[in-house]
N, C-alpha and C positions, 0 to 999 in steps of 0.2 A: 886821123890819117886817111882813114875812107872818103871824104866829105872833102879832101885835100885837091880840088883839082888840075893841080902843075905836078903829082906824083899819082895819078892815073892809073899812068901803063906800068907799072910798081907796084901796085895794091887798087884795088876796087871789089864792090861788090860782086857776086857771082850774078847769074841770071837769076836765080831763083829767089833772090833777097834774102834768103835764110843763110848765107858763108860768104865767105870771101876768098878771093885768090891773090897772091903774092906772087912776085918775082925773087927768087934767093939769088939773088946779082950783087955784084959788088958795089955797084949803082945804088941798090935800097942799103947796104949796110951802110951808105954813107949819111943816108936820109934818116936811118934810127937816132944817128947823135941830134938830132931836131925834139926828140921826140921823149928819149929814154937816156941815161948815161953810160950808154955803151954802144959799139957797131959792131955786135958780134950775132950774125943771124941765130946759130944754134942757141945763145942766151935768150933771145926772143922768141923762137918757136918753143923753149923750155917755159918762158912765163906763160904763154899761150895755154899749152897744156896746166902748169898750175892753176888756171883759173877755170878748165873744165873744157878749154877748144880741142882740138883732135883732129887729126890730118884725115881728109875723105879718100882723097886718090894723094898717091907718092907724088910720081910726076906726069903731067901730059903737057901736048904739044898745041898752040894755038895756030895760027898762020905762019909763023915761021917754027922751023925745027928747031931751031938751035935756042928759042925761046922757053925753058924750062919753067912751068907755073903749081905752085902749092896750094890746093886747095883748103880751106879750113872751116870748122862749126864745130858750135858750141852742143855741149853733150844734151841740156836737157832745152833746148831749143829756146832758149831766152833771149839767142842774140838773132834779131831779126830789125832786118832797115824800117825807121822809122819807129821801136817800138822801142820810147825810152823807159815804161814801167819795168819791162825785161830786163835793161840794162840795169838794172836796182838787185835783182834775184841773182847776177853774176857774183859771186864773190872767191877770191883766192882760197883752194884749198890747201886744206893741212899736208904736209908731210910725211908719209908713213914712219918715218922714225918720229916726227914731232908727235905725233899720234900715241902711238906708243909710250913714248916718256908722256906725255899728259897723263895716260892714263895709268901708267905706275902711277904717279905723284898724286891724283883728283881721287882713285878710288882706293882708297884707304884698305887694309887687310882685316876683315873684322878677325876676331879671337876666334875660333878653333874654340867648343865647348864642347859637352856633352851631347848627345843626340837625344831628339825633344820625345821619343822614346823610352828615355833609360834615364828619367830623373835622377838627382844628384841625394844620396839619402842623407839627413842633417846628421850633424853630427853630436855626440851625444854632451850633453852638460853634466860636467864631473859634481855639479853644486848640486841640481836636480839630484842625482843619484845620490848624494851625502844626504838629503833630506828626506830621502824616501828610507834610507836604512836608519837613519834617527828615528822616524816616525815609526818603523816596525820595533824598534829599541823602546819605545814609549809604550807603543801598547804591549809588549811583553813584560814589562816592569808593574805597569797596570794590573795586569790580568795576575802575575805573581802576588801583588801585595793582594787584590782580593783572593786568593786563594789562603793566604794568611790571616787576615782576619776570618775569613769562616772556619778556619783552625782553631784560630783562637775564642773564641764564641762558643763551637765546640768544645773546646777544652774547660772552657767557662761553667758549660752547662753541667758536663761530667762532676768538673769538683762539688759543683754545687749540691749535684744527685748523692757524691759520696757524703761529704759535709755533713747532709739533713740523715743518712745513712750511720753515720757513726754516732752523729748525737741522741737515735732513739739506741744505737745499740749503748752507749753511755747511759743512757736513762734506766735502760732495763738492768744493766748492773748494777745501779745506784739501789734501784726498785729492792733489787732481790737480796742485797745484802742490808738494807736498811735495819738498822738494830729494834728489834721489839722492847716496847717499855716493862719496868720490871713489874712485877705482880707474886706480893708476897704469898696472898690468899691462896693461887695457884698451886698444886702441887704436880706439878708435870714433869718433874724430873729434872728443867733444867737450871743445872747449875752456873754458877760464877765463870766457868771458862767458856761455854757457851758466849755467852754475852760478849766476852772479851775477845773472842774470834770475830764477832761480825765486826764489834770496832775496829778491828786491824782494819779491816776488809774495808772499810768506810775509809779510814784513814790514809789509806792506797787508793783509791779510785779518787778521793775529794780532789787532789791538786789537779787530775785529768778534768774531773767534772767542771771546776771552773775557772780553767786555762781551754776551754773547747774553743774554738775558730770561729772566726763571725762569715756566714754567708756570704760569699761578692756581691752574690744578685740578688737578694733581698734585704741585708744586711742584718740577718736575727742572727741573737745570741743564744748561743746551745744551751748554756745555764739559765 
């Protein structure tokens, strides 16, 4: 449209080559259906703005008054006559609503955790803990049964001491009642009942003397 020269006094560059100025006449809206699919000025000074232009002055007056003209430039000064790499760095801005819905939708809500402060403490394994109260279950059973065998080892050794204990007191009974042989030649007095008293006495002791207990731990026999 700039470059247009039969719509001139309509639209042209400013002096400065950095804007342009427009006529908002009924005249140019009829010259937008050339150009765009509408002839509604405020539609096009709204895409203007969309793409970053900006009105410098509202309105002033050139040679004639009744000539009302709009000034316009681009915000980050890319539209300048003659510079078509500029014309590349124009592009249509976003929306502030479209803005906002993008960025609901693009940036995801992460989770809400714990603060990296106050670690999350694990939580306990009910197996671990069955296997640790087995395991103290094991060595108390352990530690029980040897306490039992040195009982009995004990106990072992006792009988043993009594066993060897009763077979000399067994001996010494035997010893002392043992019947003396007779001797007729002798005249000491003793008679026929004598003799027959220590028999009894041999005769009582014999079934104990040799039914006596065999040693566990050495395996002698008391007889």
């Amino acid at each position: 449209m700039l470059e247009d020269q039969s719509i001139q006094h309509l639209i042209s560059w400013a002096s400065t080559n950095e804007s342009f100025v427009m006529s908002p006449s009924s005249e140019f809206s009829k010259v937008l259906s050339s150009y765009f699919k509408h002839t509604n000025i405020s539609s096009f000074v709204r895409q203007l703005n969309m793409y970053g232009f900006h009105k410098v002055s509202d309105v002033f007056h050139t040679g004639s008054p009744d000539t009302p003209l709009w000034e316009f430039k681009h915000g980050n000064g890319n539209f300048k006559r003659g510079d078509l790499v500029g014309l590349r760095e124009i592009k249509r801005r976003a929306s502030r609503h479209a803005l906002i819905h993008r960025d609901s939708f693009s940036a995801p809500k992460l989770p809400t955790g714990p603060p990296a402060a106050q670690p999350v403490e694990p939580m306990p394994d009910p197996t671990e803990s069955r296997l640790q109260n087995l395991e103290h279950s094991l060595y108390d059973m352990h530690a029980r049964m040897q306490r039992s065998e040195d009982t009995c080892a004990y106990l072992n050794q006792r009988s043993s001491v009594l066993a060897e204990g009763m077979m000399k007191c067994h001996q010494l009974i035997y010893n002392s009642v043992e019947p003396r042989p007779r001797n007729s030649d002798h005249a000491d007095g003793a008679g026929p009942g004598k003799s027959n008293s220590q028999g009894w006495y041999v005769s009582i002791l014999e079934p104990y003397l040799r039914d006596t207990p065999t040693d566990p731990a050495s395996g002698y026999d008391a007889t």
